[in-house]
TIVO-2410 file (N, C-alpha, C; in nm, 3 decimals):
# residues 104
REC num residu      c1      c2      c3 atome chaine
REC   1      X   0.081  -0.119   0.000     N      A
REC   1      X   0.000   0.000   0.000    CA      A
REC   1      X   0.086   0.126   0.000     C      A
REC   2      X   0.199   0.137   0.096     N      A
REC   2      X   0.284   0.219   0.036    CA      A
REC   2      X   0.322   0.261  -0.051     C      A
REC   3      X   0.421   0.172  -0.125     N      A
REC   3      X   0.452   0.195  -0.234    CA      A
REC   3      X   0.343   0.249  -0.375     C      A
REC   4      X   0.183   0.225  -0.351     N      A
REC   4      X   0.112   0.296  -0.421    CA      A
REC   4      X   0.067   0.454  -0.435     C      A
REC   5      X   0.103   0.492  -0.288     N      A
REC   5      X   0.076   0.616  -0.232    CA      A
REC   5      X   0.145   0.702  -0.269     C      A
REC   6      X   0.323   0.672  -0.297     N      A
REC   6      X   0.463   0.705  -0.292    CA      A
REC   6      X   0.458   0.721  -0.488     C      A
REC   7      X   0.366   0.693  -0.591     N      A
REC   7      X   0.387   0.650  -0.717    CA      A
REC   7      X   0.270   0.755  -0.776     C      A
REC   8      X   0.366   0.856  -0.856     N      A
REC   8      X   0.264   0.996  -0.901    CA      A
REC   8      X   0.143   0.894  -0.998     C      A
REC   9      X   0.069   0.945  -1.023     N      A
REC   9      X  -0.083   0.905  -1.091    CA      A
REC   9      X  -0.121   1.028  -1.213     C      A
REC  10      X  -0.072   1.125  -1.161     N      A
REC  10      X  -0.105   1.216  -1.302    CA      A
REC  10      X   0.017   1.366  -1.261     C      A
REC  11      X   0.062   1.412  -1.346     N      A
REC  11      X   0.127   1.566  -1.357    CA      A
REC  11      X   0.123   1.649  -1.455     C      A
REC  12      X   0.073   1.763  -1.397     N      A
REC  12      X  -0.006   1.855  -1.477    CA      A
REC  12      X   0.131   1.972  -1.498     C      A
REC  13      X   0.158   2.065  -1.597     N      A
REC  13      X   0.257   2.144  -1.562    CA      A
REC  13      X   0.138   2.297  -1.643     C      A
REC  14      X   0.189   2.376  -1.608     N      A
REC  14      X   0.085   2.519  -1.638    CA      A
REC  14      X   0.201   2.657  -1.646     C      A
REC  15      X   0.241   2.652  -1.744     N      A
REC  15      X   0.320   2.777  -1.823    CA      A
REC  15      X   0.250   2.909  -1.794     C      A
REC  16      X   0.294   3.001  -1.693     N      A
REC  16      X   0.218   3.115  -1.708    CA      A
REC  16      X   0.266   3.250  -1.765     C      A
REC  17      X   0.224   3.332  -1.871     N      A
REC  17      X   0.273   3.421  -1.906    CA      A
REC  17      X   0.239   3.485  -1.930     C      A
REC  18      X   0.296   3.662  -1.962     N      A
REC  18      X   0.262   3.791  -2.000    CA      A
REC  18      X   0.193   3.747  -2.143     C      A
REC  19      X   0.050   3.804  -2.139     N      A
REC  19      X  -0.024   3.793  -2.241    CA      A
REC  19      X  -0.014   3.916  -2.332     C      A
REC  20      X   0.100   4.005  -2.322     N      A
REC  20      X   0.100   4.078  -2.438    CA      A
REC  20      X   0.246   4.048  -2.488     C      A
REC  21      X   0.341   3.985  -2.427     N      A
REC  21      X   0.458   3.975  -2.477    CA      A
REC  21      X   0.475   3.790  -2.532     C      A
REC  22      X   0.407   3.769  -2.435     N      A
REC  22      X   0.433   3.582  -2.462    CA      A
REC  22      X   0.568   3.574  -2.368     C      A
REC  23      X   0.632   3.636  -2.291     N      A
REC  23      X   0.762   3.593  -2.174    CA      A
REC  23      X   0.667   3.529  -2.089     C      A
REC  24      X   0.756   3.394  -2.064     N      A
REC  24      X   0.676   3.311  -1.968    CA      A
REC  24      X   0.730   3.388  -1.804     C      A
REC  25      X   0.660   3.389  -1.730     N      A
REC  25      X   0.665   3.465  -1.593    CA      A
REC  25      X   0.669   3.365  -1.477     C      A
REC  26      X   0.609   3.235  -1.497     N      A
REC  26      X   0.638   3.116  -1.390    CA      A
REC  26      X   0.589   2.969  -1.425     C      A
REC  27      X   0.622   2.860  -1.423     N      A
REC  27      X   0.619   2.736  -1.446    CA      A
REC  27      X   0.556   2.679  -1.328     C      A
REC  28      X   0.468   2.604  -1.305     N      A
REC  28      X   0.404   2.596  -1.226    CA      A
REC  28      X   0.378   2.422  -1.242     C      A
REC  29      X   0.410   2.319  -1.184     N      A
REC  29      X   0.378   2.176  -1.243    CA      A
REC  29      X   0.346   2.086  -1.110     C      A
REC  30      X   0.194   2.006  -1.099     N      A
REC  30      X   0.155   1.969  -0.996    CA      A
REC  30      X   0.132   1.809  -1.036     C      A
REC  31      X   0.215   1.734  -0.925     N      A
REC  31      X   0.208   1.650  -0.923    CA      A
REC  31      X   0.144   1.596  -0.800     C      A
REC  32      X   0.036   1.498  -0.871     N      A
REC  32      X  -0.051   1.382  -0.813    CA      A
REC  32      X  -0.052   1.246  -0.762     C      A
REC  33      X  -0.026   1.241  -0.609     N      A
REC  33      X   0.035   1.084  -0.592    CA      A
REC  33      X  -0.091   0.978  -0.527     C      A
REC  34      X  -0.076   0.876  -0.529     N      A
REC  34      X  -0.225   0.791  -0.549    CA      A
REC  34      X  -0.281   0.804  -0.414     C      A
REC  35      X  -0.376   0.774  -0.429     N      A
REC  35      X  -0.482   0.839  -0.279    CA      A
REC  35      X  -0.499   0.989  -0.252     C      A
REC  36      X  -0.442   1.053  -0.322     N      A
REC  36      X  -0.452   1.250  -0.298    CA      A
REC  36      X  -0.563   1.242  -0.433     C      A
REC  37      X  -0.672   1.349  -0.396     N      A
REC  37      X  -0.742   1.379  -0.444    CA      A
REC  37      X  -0.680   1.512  -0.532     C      A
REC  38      X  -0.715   1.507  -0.655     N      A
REC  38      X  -0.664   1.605  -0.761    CA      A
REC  38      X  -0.785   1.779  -0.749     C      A
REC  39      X  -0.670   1.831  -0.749     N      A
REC  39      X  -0.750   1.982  -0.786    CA      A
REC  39      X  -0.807   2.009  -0.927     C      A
REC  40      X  -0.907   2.094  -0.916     N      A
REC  40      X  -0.965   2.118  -1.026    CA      A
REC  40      X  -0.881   2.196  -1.107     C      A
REC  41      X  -0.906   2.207  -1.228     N      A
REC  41      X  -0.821   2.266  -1.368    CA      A
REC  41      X  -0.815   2.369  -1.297     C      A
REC  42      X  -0.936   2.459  -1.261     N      A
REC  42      X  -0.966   2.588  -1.251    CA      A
REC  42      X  -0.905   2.633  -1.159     C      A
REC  43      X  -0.836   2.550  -1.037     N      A
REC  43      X  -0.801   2.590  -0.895    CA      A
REC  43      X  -0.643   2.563  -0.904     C      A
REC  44      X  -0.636   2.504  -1.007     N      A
REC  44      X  -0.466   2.465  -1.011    CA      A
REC  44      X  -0.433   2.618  -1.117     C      A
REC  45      X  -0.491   2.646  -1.212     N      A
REC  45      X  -0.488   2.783  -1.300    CA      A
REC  45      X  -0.468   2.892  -1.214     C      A
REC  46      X  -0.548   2.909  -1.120     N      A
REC  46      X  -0.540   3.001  -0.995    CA      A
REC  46      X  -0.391   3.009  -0.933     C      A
REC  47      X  -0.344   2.879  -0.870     N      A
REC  47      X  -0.276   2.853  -0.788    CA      A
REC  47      X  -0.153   2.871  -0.875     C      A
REC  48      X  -0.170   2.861  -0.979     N      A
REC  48      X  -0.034   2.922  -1.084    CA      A
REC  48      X   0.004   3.049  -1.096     C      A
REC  49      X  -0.153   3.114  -1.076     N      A
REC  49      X  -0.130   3.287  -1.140    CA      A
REC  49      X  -0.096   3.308  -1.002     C      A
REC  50      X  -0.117   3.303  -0.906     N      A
REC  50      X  -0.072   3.340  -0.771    CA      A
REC  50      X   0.060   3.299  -0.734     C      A
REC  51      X   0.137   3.256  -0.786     N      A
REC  51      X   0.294   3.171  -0.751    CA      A
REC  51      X   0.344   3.307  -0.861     C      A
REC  52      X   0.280   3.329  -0.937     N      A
REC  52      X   0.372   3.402  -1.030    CA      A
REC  52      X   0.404   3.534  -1.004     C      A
REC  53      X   0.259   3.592  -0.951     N      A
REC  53      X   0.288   3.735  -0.874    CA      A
REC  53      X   0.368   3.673  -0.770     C      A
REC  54      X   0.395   3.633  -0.676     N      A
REC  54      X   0.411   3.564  -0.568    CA      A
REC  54      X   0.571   3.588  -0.544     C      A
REC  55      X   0.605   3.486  -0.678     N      A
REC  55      X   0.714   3.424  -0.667    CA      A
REC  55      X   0.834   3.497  -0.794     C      A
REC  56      X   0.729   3.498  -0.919     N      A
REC  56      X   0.744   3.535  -1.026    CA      A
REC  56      X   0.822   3.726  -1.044     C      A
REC  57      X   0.752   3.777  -0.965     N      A
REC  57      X   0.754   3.929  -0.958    CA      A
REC  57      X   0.644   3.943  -1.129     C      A
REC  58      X   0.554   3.911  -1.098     N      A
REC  58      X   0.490   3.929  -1.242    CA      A
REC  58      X   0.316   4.019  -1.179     C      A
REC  59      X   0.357   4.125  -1.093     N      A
REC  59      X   0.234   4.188  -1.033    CA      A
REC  59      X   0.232   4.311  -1.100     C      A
REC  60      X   0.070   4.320  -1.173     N      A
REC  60      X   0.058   4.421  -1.244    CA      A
REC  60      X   0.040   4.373  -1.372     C      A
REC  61      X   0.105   4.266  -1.393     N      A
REC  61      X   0.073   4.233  -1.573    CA      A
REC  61      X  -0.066   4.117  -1.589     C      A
REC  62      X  -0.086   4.158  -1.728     N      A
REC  62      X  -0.200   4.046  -1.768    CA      A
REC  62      X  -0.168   3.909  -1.800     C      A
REC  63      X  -0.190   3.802  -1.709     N      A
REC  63      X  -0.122   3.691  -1.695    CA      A
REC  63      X  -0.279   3.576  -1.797     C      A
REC  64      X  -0.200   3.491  -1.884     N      A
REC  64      X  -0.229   3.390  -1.893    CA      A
REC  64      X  -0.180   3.254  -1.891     C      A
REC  65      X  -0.249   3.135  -1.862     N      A
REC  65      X  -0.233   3.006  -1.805    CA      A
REC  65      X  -0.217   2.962  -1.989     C      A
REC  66      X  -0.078   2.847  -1.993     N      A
REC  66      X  -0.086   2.728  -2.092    CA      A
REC  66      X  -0.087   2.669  -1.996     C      A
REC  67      X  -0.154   2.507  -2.043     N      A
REC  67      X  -0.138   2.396  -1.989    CA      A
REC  67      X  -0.118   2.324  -2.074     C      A
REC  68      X   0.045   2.234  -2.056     N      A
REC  68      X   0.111   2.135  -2.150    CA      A
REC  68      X   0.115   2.025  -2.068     C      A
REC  69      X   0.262   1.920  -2.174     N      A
REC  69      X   0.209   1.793  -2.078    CA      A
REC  69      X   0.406   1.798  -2.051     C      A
REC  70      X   0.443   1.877  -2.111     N      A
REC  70      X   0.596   1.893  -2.091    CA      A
REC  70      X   0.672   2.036  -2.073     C      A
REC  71      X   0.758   2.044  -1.996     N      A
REC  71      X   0.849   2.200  -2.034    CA      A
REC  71      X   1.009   2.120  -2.037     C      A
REC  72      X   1.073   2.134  -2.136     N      A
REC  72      X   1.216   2.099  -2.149    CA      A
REC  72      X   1.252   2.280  -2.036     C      A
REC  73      X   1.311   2.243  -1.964     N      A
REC  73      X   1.356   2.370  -1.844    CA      A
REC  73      X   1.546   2.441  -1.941     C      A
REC  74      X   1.596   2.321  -2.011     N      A
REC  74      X   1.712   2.338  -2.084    CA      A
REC  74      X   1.702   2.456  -2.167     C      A
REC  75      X   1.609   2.519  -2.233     N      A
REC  75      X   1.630   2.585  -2.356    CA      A
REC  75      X   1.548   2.735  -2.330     C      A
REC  76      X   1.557   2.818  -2.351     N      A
REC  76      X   1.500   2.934  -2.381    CA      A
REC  76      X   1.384   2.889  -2.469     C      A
REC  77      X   1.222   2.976  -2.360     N      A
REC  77      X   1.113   2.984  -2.433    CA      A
REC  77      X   1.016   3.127  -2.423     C      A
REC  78      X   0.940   3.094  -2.520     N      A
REC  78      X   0.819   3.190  -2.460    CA      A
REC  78      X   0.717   3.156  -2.546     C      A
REC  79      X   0.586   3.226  -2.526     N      A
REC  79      X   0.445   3.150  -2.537    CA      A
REC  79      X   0.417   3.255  -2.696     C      A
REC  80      X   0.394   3.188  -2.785     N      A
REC  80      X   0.359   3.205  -2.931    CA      A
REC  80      X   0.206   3.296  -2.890     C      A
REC  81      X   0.146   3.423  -2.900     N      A
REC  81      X   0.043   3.486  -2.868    CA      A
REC  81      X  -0.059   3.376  -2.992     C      A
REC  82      X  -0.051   3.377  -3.086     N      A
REC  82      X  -0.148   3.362  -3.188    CA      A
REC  82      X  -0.164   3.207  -3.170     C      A
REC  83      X  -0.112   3.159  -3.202     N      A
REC  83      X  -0.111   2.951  -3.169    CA      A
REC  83      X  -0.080   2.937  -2.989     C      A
REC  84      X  -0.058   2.981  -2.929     N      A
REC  84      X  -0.056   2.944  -2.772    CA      A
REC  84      X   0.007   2.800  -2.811     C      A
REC  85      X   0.106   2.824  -2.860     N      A
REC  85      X   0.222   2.684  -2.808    CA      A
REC  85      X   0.369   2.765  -2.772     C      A
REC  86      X   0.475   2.678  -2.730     N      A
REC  86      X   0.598   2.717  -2.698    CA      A
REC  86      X   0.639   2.690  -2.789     C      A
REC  87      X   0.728   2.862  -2.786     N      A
REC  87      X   0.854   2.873  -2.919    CA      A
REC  87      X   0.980   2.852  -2.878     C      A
REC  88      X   1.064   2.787  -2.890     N      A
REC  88      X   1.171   2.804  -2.895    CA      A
REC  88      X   1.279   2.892  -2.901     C      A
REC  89      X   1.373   3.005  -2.798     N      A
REC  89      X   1.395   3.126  -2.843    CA      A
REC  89      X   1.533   3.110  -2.834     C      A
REC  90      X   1.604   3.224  -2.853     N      A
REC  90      X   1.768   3.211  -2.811    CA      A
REC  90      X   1.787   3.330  -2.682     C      A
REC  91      X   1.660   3.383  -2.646     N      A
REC  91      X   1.628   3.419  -2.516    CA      A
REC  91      X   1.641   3.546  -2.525     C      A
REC  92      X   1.677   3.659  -2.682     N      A
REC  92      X   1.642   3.762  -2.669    CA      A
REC  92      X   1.523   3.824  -2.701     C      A
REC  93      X   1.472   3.928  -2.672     N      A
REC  93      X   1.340   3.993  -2.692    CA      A
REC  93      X   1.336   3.979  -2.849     C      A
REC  94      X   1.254   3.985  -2.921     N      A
REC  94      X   1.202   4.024  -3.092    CA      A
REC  94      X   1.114   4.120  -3.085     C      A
REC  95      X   1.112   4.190  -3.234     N      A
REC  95      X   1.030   4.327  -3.213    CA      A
REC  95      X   0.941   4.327  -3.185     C      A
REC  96      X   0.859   4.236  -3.212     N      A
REC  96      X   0.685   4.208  -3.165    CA      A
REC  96      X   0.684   4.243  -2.986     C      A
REC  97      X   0.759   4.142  -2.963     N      A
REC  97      X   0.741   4.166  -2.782    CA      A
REC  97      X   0.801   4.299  -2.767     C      A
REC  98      X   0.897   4.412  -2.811     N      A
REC  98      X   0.940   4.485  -2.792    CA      A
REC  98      X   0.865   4.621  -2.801     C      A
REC  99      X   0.758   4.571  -2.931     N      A
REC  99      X   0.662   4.690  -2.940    CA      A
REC  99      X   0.528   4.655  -2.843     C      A
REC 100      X   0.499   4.554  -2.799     N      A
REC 100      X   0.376   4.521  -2.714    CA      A
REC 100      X   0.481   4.593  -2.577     C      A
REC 101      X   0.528   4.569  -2.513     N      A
REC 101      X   0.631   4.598  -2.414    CA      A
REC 101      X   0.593   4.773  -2.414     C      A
REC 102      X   0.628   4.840  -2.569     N      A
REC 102      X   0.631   4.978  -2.499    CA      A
REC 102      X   0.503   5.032  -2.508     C      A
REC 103      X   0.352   4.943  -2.546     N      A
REC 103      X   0.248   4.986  -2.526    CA      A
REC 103      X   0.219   5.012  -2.395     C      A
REC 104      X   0.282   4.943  -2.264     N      A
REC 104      X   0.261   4.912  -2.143    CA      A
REC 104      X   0.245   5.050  -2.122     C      A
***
């Protein structure tokens, strides 16, 4: 019975980021071990945007939630505004984020 308790059952990870730039602001990934009752989508989304002001220093901006099933932590990313998937970056700003940036 131990050893079932001790053995994750599901992990969720939730990318949160500046919704006018696409810079991700905090990574947020909850793991589920057997017999723990799972949080709702909606309460784990929460519990992300709050780690990010929190933790993130991301207070004041318009934050949105991805939810994937992976983050490689190795590589420079940020969140594609139009397709909401992860791009691949070499981790400097591009003009798009640069001109959303000085709308702020």
């Amino acid at each position: 019975m131990t050893s079932q308790l001790l053995t994750p059952v599901e992990e969720k990870t939730f990318v949160v980021y500046d919704s006018a730039t696409g810079e991700i602001r905090h990574v947020h990934t909850v793991v589920t071990f057997g017999g723990a009752r799972s949080r709702s989508v909606k309460a784990q989304d929460a519990a992300a945007r709050q780690y990010a002001v929190q933790f993130g220093g991301a207070v004041g901006r318009k934050l949105q939630v991805l939810r994937t099933a992976t983050f490689p932590t190795h590589i420079s990313q940020r969140v594609d505004l139009k397709t909401r998937r992860l791009l691949i970056t070499d981790g400097r700003i591009g003009e798009t984020e640069r001109r959303a940036a000085r709308k702020k």
